[in-house]
C-alpha positions as CSV (number, residue, x, y, z in Angstrom):
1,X,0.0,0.0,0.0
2,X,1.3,3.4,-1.0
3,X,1.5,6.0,1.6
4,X,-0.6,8.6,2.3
5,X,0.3,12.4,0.6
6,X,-0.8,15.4,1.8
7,X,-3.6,16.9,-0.4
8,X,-2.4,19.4,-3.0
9,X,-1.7,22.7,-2.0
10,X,-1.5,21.7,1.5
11,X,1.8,21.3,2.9
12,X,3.8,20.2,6.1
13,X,5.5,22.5,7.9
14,X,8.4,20.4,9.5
15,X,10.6,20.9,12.7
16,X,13.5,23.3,11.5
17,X,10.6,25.3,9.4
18,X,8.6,25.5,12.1
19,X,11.2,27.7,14.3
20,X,11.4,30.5,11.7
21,X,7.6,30.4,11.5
22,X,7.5,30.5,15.4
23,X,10.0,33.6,15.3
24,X,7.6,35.8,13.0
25,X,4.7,34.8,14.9
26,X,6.5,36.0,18.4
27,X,8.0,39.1,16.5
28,X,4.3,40.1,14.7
29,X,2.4,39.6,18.3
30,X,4.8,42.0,19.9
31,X,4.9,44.8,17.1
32,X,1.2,44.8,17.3
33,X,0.6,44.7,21.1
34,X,3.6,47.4,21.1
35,X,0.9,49.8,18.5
36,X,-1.9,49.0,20.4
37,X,-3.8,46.0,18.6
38,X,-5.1,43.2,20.5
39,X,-5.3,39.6,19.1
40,X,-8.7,38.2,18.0
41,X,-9.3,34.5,16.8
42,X,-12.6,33.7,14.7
43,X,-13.2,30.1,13.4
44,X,-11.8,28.8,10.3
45,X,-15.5,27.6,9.3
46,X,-17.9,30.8,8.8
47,X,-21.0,30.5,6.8
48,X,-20.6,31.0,3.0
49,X,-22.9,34.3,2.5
50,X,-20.9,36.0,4.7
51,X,-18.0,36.2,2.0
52,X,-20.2,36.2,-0.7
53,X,-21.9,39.1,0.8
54,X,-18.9,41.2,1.8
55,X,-16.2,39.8,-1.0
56,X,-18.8,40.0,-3.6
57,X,-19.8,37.8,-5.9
58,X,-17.9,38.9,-8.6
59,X,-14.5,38.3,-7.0
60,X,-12.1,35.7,-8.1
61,X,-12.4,34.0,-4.4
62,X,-16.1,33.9,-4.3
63,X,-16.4,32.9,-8.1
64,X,-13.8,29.9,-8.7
65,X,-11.6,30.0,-4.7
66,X,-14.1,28.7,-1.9
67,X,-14.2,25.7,-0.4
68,X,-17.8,25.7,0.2
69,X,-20.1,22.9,1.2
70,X,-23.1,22.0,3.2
71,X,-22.8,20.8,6.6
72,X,-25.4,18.3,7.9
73,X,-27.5,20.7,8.9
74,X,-28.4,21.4,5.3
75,X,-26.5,25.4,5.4
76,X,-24.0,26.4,2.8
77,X,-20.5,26.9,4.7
78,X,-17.2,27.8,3.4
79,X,-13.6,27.7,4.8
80,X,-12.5,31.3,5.3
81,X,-10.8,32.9,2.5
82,X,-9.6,35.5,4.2
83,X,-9.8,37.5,7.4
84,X,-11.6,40.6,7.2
85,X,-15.0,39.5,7.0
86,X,-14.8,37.1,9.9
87,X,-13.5,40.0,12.0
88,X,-15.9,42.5,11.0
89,X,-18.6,39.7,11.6
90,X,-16.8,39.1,15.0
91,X,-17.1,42.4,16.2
92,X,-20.3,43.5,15.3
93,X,-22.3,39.9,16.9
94,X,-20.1,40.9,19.8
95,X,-21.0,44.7,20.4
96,X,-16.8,45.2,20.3
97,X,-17.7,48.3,18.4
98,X,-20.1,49.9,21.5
99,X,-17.5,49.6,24.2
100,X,-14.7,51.6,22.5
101,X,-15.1,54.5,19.6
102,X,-11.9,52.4,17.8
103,X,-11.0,49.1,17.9
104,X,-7.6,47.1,16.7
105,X,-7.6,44.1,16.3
106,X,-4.9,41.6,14.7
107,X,-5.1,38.0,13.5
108,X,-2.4,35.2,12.5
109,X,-4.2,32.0,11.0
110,X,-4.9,29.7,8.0
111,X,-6.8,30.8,5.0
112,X,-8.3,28.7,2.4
113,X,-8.3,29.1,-1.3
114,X,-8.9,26.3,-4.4
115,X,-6.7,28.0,-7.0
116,X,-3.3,26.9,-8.5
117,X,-0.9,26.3,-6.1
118,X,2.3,28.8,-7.2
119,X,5.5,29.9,-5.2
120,X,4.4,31.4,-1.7
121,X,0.4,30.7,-2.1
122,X,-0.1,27.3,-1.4
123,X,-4.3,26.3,-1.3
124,X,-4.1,26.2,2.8
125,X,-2.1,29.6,3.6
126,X,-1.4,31.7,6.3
127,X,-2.1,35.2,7.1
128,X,-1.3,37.9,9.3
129,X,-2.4,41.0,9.3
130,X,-4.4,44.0,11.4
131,X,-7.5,46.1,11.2
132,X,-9.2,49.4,12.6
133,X,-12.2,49.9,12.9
134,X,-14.3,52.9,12.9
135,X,-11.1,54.3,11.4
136,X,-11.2,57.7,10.6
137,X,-9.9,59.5,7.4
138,X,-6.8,60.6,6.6
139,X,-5.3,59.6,10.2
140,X,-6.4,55.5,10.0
141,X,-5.6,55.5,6.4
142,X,-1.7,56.6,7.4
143,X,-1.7,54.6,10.6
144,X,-2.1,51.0,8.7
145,X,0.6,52.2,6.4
146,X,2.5,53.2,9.0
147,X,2.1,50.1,11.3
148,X,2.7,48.0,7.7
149,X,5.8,49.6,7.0
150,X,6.7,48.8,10.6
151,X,6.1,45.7,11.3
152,X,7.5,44.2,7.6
153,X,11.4,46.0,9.1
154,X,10.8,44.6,12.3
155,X,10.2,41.0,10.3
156,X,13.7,41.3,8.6
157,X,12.5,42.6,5.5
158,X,14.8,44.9,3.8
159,X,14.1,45.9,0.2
160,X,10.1,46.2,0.2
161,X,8.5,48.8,-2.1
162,X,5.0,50.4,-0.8
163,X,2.2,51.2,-3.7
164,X,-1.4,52.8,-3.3
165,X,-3.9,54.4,-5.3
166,X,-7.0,56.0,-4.4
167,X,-10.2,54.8,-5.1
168,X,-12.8,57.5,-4.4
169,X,-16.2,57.7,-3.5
170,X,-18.3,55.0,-3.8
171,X,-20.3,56.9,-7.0
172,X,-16.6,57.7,-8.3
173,X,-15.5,53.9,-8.4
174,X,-19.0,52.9,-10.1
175,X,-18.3,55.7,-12.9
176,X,-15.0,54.6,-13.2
177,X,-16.5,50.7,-13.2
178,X,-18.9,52.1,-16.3
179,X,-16.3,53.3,-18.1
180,X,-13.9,50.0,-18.1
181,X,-16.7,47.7,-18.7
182,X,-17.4,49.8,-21.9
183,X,-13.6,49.9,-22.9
184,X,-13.3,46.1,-22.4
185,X,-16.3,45.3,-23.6
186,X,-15.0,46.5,-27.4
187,X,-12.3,43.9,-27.1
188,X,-13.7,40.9,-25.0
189,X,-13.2,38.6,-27.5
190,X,-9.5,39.5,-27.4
191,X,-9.2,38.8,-23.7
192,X,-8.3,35.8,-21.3
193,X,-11.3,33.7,-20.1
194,X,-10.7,34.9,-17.0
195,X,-11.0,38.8,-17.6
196,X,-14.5,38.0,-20.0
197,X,-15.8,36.8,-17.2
198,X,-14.5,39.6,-14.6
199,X,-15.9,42.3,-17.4
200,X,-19.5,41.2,-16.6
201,X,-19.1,40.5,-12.7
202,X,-16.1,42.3,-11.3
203,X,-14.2,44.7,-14.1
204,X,-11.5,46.4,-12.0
205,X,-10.0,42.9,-11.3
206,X,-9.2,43.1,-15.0
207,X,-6.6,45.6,-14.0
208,X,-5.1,43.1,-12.0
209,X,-4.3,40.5,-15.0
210,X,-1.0,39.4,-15.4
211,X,-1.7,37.2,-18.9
212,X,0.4,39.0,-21.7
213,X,-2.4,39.0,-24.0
214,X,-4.3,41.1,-22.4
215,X,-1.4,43.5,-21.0
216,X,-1.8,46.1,-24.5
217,X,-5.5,46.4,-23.8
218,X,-4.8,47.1,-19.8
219,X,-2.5,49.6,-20.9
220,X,-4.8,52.0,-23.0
221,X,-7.6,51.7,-20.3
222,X,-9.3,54.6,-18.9
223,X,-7.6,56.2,-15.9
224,X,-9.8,57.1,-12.7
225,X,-11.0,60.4,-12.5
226,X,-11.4,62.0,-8.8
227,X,-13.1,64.9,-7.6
228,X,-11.5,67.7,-6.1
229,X,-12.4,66.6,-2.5
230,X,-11.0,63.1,-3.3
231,X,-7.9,64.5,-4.8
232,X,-7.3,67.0,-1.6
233,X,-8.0,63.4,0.7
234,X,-5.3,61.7,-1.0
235,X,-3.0,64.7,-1.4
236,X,-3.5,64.9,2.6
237,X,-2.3,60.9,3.3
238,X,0.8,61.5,0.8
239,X,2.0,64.1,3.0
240,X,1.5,62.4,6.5
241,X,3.1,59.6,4.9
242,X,6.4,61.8,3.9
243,X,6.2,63.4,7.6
244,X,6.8,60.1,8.8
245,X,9.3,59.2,6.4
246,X,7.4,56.5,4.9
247,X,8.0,55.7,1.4
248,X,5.4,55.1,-1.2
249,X,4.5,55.6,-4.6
250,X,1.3,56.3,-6.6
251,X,0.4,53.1,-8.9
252,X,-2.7,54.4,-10.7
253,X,-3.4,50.8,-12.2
254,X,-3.9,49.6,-8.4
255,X,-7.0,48.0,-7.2
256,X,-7.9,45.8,-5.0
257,X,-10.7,42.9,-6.2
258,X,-12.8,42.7,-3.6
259,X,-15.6,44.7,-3.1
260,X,-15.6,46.3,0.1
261,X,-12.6,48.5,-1.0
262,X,-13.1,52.0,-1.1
263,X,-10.8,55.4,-0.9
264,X,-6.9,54.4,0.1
265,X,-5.7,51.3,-1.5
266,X,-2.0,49.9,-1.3
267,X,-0.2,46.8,-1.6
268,X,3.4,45.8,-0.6
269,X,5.9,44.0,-2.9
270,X,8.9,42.2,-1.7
271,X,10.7,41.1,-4.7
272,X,13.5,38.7,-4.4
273,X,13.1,35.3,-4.6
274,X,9.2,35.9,-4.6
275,X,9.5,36.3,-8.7
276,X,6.4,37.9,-10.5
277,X,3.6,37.2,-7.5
278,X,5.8,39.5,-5.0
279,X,3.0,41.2,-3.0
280,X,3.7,40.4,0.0
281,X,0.9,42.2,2.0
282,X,-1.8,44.2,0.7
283,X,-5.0,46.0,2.0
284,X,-6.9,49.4,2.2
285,X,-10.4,51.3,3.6
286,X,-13.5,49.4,3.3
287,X,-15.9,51.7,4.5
288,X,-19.1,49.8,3.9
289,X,-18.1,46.6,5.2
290,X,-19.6,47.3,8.7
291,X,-23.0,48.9,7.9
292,X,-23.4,45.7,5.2
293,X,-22.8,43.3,7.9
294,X,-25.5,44.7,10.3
295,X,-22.6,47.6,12.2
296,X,-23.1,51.1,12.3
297,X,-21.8,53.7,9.5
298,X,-18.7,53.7,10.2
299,X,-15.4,53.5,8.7
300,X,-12.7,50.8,8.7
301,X,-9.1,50.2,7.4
302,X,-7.3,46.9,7.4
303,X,-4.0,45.0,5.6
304,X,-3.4,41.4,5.5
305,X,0.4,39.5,4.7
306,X,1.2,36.4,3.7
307,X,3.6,34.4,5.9
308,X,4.9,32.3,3.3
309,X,6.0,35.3,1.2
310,X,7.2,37.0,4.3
311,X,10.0,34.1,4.9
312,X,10.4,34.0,1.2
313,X,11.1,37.6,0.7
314,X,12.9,38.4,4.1
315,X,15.5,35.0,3.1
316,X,16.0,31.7,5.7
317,X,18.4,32.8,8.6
318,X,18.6,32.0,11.8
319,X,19.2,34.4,14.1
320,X,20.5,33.5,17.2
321,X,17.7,32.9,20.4
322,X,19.6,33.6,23.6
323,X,16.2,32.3,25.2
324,X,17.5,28.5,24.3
325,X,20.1,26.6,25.9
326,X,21.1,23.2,25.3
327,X,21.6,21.0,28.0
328,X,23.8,18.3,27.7
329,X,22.9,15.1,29.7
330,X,26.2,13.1,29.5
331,X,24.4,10.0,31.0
332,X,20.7,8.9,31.8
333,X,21.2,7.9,35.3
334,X,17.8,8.7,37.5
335,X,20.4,10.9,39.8
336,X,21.3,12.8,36.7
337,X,18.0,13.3,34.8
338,X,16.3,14.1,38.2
339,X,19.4,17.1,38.3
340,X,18.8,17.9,34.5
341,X,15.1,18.6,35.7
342,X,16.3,21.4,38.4
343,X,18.3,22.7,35.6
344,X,15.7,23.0,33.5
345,X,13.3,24.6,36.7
346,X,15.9,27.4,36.6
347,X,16.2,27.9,33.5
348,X,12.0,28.1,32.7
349,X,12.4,31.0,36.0
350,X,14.1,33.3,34.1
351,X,12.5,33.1,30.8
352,X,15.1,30.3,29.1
353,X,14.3,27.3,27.4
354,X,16.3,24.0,28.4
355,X,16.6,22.1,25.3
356,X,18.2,18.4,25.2
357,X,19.2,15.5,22.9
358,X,18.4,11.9,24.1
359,X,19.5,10.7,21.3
360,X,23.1,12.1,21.5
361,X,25.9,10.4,22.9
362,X,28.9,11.7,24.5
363,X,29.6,15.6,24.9
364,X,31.4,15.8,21.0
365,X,27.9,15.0,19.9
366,X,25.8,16.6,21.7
367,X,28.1,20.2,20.4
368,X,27.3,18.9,17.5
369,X,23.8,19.0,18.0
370,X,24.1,22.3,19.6
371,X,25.7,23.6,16.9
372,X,23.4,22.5,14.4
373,X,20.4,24.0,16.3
374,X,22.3,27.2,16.4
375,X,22.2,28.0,20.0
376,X,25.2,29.6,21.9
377,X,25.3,28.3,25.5
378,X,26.0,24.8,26.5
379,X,25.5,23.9,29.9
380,X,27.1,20.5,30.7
381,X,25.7,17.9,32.6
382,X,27.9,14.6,33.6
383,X,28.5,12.4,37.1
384,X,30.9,15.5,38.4
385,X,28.4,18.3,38.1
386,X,25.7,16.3,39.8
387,X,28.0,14.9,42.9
388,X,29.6,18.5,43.5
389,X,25.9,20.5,42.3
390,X,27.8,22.8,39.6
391,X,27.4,23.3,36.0
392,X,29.8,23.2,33.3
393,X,29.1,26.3,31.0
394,X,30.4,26.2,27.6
395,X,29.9,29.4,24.7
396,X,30.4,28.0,21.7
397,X,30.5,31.9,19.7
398,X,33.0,33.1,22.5
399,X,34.9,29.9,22.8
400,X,35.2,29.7,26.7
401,X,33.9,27.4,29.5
402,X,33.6,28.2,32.9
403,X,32.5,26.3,36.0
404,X,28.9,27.9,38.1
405,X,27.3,26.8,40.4
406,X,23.6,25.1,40.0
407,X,22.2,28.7,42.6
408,X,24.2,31.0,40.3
409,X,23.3,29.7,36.7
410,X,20.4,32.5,36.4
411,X,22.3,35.0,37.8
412,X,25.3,33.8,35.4
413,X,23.5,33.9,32.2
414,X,21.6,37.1,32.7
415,X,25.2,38.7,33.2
416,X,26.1,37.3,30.1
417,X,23.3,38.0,27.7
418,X,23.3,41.8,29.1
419,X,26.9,41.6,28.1
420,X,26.5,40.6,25.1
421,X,23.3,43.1,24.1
């Protein structure tokens, strides 16, 4: 009998992955609580009108993306797509929105989406990413930018390049929507399957195509035409922006294919080993998702980034996590794993992790092990330590070993990782 594969698009994430994925988890939760978001969790299982509702049903993910079924109840549910939705739906059940005038909230989770499984999007992704809401304009608008810009530096990121356009009022993006569908419409014949089909149901995600057919067509398409007002709003976010330093550029050919996207819209691009799909995080105001999912009128803002294009685009290192120490157990005599367990006591008191390998043997291996895992301090465990209740300290960056005793270890490796900061 063959043995079982994982479903396509669906991958393991194995120990040595995992760590880097831990790191940007830990990093992203801290950046956040540090600007003033709190975590929120919805369930991976909402029901299917909700997306169709507030995605629309014109969208790429709602027309060809869901995994939708019915449960045994009979009711149409779908794997979440994608955050925002959930969130919105979260906090207006929950009345979040009536015991504080703004709320920020962040997420970090799976996503689901059927489509082609290409570098950095698998069909089972994950997200992180942020939202305000009742977000007001210009100041929520720059404060997502601002906290995107942020966080992506803080991740490791180095040579990311910030886009946004501006959408307009809600009558300027159905004028502009009028006017594409009757420049595409002229040449539909000429156009992918894909973009005939977005003409009728969902035009501006035309803009979006990437098949070279259609590129010459995309090209000569009508630009958006804003209003003073909506000129003067996005003429105020571009200068917050440059008071912060916070670079950016105008793409005029930027949307965004859902349909609760109105006003400021921007997306991130990472390039590097990411190739031609190198957004890595994207997002924008959607001020009529809350009053179309029962809320007040009230404004909201939000970004979302993928965490496989983050590790892609920021590169595989491992930077080194003074929070680890491996432990070397030179022998698995109840004396000496009962000591190894005291060990480990201190360590967890001051914020350390003890990691050992049972499977090493004898101290050359277990440096080797050390080494591989990339941690710095070795703390030595054999029959000598345990009879005379010291520790063997070895740095394996610094080269040097030095005898403490078991009451001094804390004490001895706070000294030495203020030292080294």
């Amino acid at each position: 009998m063959a043995p079982y594969q994982a479903l396509k698009g669906m991958r393991d994430i194995l120990p040595g992955e995992v760590s880097e994925w831990q790191e940007i988890e830990a990093r992203a939760r801290f950046y956040f609580e540090a600007a003033g978001f709190e975590e929120i969790r919805t369930p991976v299982l909402e029901s299917t009108d909700l997306f169709s509702r507030s995605i629309g049903e014109g969208s790429d993910i709602v027309h060809k993306q869901m995994y939708t079924f019915e449960d045994r109840g009979g009711r149409s549910v779908t794997l979440r797509p994608e955050m925002t939705a959930s969130v919105v739906r979260a906090a207006v059940e929950n009345g979040l929105l009536r015991a504080s005038k703004t709320v920020r909230l962040y997420y970090l989770g799976p996503m689901f989406r059927a489509e082609r499984p290409q570098k950095g999007r698998q069909r089972q992704f994950f997200q992180l990413g942020a939202e305000i809401l009742n977000a007001k304009k210009p100041e929520g608008d720059v404060e997502i930018i601002s906290v995107v810009h942020g966080l992506l530096g803080f991740l490791g990121l180095k040579d990311f390049r910030i886009k946004h356009n501006y959408l307009g009022s809600s009558e300027e993006r159905t004028s502009y929507t009028q006017a594409l569908k009757e420049y595409f419409g002229k040449f539909s014949a000429e156009m992918c399957e894909d973009c005939r089909y977005r003409i009728e149901k969902n035009v501006l995600r035309v803009l979006d195509c990437k098949v070279p057919s259609c590129q010459s067509r995309i090209a000569s398409a009508p630009s958006l035409h804003l209003s003073e007002d909506s000129m003067a709003e996005y003429r105020g976010i571009e200068e917050m922006l440059r008071a912060r330093n916070i670079p950016g550029e105008t793409d005029p050919r930027l949307v965004r294919g859902l349909d609760y996207y109105t006003g400021l819209v921007f997306e991130v691009t990472g390039g590097g080993a990411l190739g031609s799909q190198d957004a890595v995080a994207a997002g924008g105001r959607y001020d009529g998702l809350i009053p179309s999912l029962g809320g007040g009128e009230l404004g909201a803002t939000g970004f979302a980034a993928g965490m496989e294009r983050i590790l892609l685009a920021r590169g595989s290192f491992a930077p080194e996590d003074d929070r680890q120490v491996y432990v070397a157990v030179l022998d698995e005599s109840p004396g000496t794993l009962g000591y190894f367990e005291i060990v480990a006591q201190s360590l967890y008191g001051i914020g350390r992790k003890a990691r050992r390998d049972p499977a090493a043997r004898g101290l050359a291996d277990h440096l080797k092990t050390a080494n591989k895992w990339g941690l710095r301090q070795v703390v030595i465990i054999g029959e000598n330590e345990v009879k005379n209740r010291r520790l063997t300290v070895k740095d394996l960056r610094a080269k040097t070993q030095e005898e403490v005793g078991l009451d001094d270890l804390a004490a001895y490796l706070t000294r030495k990782r203020e030292k080294s900061c």
